[in-house]
PAGUKOL-662450 format. One line per 2 residues: number of its first residue (from 0); their letters; for each residue x, y, z of C-alpha. Coordinates in Angstrom, 3 decimals. Layout:
<midos>
NUM) a) X/Y/Z ~ ...
</midos>
This chain:
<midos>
0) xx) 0.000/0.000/0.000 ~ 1.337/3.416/-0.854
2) xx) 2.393/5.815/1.408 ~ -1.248/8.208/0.858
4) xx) -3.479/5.226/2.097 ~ -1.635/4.900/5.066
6) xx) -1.845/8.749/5.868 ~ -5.779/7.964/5.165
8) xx) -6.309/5.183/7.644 ~ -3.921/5.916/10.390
10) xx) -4.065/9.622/10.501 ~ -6.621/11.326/8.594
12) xx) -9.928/8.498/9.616 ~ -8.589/8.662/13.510
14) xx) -8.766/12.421/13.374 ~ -12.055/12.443/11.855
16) xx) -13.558/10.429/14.183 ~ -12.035/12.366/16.973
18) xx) -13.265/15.579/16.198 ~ -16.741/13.891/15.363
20) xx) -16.434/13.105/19.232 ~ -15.591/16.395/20.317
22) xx) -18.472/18.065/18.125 ~ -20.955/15.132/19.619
24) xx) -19.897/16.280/23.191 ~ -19.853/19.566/22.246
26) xx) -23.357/19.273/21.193 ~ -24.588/17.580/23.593
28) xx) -23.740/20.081/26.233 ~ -25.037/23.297/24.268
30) xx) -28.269/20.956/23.650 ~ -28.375/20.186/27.212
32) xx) -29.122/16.665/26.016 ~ -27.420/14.004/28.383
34) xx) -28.649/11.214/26.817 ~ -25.659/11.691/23.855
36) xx) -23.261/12.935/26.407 ~ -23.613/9.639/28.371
38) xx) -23.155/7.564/24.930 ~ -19.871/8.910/24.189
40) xx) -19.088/8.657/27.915 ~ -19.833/5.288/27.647
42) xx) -19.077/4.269/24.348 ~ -16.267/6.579/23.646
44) xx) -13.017/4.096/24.013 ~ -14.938/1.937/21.624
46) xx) -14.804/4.853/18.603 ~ -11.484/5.048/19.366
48) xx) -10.500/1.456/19.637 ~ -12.342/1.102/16.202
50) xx) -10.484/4.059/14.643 ~ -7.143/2.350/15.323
52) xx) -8.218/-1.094/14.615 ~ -10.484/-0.629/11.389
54) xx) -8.073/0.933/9.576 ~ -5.747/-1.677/10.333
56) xx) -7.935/-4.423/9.397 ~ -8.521/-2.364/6.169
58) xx) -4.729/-2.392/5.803 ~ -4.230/-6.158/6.314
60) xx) -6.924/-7.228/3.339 ~ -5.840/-4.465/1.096
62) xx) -1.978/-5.933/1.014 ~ -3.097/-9.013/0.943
64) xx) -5.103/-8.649/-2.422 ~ -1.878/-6.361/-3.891
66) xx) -0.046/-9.254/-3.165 ~ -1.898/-11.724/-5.024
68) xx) -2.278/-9.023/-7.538 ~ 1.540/-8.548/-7.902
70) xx) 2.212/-12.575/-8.075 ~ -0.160/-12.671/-10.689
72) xx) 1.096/-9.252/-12.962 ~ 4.689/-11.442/-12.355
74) xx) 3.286/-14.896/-13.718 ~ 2.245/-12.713/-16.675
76) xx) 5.328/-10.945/-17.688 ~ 7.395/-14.036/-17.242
78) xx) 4.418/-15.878/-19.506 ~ 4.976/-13.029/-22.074
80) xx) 8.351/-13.174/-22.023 ~ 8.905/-17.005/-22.752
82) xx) 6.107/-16.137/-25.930 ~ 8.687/-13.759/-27.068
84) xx) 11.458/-16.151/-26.720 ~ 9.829/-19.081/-28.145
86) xx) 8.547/-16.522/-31.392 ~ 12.243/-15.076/-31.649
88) xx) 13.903/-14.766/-35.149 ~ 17.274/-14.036/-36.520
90) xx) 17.888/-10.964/-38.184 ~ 20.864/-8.320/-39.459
92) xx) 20.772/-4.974/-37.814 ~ 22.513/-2.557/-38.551
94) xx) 24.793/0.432/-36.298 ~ 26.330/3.380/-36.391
96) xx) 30.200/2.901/-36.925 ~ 32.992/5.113/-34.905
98) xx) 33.641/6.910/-38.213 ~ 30.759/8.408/-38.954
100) xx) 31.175/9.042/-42.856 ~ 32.964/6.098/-43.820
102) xx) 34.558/6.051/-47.235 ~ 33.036/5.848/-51.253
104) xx) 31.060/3.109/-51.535 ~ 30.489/2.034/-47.622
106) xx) 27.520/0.957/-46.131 ~ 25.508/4.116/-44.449
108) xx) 22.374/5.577/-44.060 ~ 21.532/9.554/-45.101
110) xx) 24.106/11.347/-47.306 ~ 24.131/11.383/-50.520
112) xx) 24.513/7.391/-52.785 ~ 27.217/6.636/-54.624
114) xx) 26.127/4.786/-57.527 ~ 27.892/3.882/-60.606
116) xx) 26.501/5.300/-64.029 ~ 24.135/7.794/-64.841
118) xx) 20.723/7.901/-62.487 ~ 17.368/9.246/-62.419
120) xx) 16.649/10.352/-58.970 ~ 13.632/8.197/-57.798
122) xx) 10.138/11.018/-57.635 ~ 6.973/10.039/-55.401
124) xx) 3.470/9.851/-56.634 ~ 2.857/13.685/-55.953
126) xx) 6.070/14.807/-57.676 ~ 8.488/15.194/-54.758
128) xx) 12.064/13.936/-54.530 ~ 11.916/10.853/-52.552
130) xx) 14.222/11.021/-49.341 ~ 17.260/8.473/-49.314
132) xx) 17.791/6.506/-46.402 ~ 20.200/3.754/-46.969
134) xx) 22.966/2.133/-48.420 ~ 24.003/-1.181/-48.744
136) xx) 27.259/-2.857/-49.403 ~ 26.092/-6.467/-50.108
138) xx) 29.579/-7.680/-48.984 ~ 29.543/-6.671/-45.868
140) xx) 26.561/-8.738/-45.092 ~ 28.121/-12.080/-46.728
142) xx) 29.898/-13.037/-43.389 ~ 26.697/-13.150/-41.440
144) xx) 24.388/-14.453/-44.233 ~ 26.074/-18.395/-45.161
146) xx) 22.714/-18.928/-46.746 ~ 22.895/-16.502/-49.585
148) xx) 19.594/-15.358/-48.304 ~ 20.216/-11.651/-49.385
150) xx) 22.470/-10.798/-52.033 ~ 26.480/-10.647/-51.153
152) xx) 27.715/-8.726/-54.239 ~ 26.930/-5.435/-55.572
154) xx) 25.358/-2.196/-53.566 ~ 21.556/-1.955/-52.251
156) xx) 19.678/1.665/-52.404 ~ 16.411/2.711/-50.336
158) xx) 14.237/5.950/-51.489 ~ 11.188/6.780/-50.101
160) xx) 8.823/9.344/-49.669 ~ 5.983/8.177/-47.206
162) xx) 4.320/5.290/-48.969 ~ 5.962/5.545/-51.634
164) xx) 9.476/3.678/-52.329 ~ 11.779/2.297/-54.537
166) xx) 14.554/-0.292/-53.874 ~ 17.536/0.225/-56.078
168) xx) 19.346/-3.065/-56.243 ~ 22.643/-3.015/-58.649
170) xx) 25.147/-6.151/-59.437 ~ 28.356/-4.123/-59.093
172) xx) 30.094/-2.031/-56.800 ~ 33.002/-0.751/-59.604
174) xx) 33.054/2.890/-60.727 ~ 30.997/4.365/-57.757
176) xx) 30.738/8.440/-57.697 ~ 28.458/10.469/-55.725
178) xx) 24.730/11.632/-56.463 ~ 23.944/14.937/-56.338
180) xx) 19.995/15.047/-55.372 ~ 17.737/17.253/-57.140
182) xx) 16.498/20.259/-54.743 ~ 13.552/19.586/-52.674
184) xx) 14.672/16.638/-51.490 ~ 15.415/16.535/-48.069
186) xx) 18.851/14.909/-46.855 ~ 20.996/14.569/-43.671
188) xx) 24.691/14.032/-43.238 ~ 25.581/10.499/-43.863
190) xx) 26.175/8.075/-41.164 ~ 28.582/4.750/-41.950
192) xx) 27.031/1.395/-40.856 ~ 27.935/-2.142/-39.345
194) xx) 25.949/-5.164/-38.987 ~ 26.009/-7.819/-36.890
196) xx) 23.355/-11.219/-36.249 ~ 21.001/-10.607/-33.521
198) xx) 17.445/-11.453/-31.936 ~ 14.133/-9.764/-32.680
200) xx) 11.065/-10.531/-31.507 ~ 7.214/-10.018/-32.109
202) xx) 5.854/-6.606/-29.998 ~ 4.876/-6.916/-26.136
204) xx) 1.551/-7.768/-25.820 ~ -0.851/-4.473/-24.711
206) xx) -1.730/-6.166/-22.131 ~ 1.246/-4.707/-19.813
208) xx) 2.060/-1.700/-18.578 ~ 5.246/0.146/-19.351
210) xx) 6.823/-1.012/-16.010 ~ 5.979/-4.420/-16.901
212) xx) 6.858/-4.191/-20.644 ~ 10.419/-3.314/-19.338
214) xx) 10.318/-6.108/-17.451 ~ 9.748/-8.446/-20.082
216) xx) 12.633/-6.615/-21.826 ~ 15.134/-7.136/-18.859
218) xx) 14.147/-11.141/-18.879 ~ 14.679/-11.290/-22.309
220) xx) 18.043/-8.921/-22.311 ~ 18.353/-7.719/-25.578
222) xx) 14.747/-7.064/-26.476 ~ 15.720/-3.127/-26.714
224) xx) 18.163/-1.556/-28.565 ~ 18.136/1.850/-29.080
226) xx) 21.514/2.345/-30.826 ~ 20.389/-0.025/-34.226
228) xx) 18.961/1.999/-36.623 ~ 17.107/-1.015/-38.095
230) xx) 17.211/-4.312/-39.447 ~ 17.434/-7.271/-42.379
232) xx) 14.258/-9.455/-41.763 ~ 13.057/-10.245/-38.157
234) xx) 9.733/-8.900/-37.207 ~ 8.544/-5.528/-38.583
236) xx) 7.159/-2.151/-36.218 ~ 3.949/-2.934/-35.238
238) xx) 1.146/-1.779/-38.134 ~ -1.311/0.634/-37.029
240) xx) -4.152/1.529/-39.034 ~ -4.782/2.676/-41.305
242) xx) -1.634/1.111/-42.987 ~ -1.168/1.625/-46.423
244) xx) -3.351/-0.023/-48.547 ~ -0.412/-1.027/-50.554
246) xx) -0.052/-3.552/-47.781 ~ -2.984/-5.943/-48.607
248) xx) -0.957/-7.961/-50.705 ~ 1.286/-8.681/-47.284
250) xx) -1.903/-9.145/-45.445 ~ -3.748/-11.834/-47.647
252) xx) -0.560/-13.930/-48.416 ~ 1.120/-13.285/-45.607
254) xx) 3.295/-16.621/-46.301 ~ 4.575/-15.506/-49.802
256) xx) 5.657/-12.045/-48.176 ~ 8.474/-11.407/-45.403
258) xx) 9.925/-8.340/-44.012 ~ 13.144/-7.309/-45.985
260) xx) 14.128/-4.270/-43.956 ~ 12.661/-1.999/-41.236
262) xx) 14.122/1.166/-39.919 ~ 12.760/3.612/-37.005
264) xx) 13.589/6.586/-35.598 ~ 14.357/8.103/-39.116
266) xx) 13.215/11.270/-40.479 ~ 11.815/11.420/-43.788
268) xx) 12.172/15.352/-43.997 ~ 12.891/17.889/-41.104
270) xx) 9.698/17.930/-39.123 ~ 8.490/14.265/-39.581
272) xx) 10.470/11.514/-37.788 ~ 8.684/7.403/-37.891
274) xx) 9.432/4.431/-38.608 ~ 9.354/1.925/-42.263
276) xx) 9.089/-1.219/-43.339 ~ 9.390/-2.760/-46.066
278) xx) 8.294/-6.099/-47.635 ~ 9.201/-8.483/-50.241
280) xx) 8.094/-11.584/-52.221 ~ 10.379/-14.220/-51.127
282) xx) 10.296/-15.190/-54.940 ~ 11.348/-12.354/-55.664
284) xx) 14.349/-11.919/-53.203 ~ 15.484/-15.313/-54.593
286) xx) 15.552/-14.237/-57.926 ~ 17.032/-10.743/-56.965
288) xx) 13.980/-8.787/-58.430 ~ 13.436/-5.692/-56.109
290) xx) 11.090/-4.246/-58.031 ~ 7.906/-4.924/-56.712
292) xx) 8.886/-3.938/-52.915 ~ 6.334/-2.809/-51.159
294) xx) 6.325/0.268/-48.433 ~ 4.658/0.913/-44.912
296) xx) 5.912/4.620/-43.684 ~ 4.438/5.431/-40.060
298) x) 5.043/8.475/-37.933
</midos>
């Protein structure tokens, strides 16, 4: 029990009933009317006895139920957090390196790309530059990919503008130079990247509160981690509605789809930071066809 029930039952209900016995006497002698003066003359130690031991009876059955209660918010974060664990997948994420800028042709996010050949710079639906977020070296993630899930040679490129995307996949990583975007589009000071393997898992249920979400994420110990800036499949940020209608395909064949990147925390221009994901036929990432990638931007 907190420290403001206590105050209630031990000082604050005592002192009421006290002064209710000094305004009963009190009456009774203005009012000339014995019969309630002899009550609380007889009766008095009783009020009192009750105001100490009421409260305390009060106290007993109220800490017993917040214990029960407690045991029973514990048995369901440590239920939640073997679902997580038994749900978990593999994925690539991906981290800021020391060197912030890194060198032509290194993985990053923001800046500018360096591509090789002449490019069109990638416009949304409405007609505005679409923002670039990342960069891929498809090297660097041969080490941690045996499988050949993802491709290991050439460079990977991610526009988007909201909703609207396009994943720039080319076979070689020869003759790279720096693209100059077109004005209007927005772009921050590129940011070199690492990767490593890690966990991710499904999101906590709503069921918790934020004290007990963290606790699920100190059971599992690496459920947070607020220095990635995103990740190569795993689980994607949580779809609100209304998601993009873009994203029924994902929705009604869920099994031909999975989750080829996700970033949050990004900002698409100045004013609007959210998260993406973005999703891809598994057909298609076998056959390296990145053209029909489909994009869920949420702020």
């Amino acid at each position: 029990m907190n420290q403001y029930k206590k105050v209630v039952l031990f000082v604050m209900l005592p002192a009421l009933l006290l002064v209710l016995m000094v305004w009963a006497v009190t009456m009774g002698y203005i009012q000339a009317s014995r019969g309630l003066v002899e009550f609380v003359h007889n009766y008095g130690w009783i009020i009192c006895v009750g105001a100490l031991v009421v409260p305390a009876i009060v106290l007993t059955f109220s800490e017993g139920i917040n214990l029960r209660g407690k045991r029973v918010r514990k048995k369901l974060v440590r239920a939640e957090a073997e679902r997580l664990r038994g749900q978990r997948r593999t994925c690539i994420k991906f981290y800021p390196r020391l060197n912030t800028k890194g060198p032509m042709g290194c993985s990053k996010v923001y800046g500018v790309p360096d591509m090789a050949g002449e490019f069109d710079w990638p416009v949304a639906a409405d007609g505005h530059p679409m923002t670039f977020f990342l960069q891929i070296r498809c090297a660097d993630l041969a080490p941690l990919d045996p499988e050949g899930h993802y491709p290991h040679e050439g460079m990977m490129y991610l526009f988007v503008w909201y909703d609207d995307g396009m994943l720039v996949y080319a076979p070689t990583e020869k003759s790279l130079r720096p693209v100059t975007p077109p004005d209007g589009a927005f772009s921050m000071e590129g940011k070199a990247i690492k990767f490593r393997l890690a966990n991710d898992y499904p999101t906590i249920g709503d069921n918790l509160n934020i004290l007990e979400q963290n606790a699920v994420g100190n059971i599992l110990g690496d459920y947070f981690d607020e220095e990635m800036y995103g990740h190569l499949g795993g689980y994607e940020e949580e779809l609100f509605a209304p998601a993009s209608s873009r994203l029924e395909p994902v929705k009604n064949n869920a099994n031909d789809y999975e989750l080829l990147i996700c970033m949050s925390g990004i900002k698409i221009e100045w004013d609007v930071e959210g998260w993406l994901n973005c999703f891809i036929r598994r057909e298609d990432l076998r056959h390296r066809d990145f053209n029909r990638v489909l994009f869920d931007w949420q702020d």
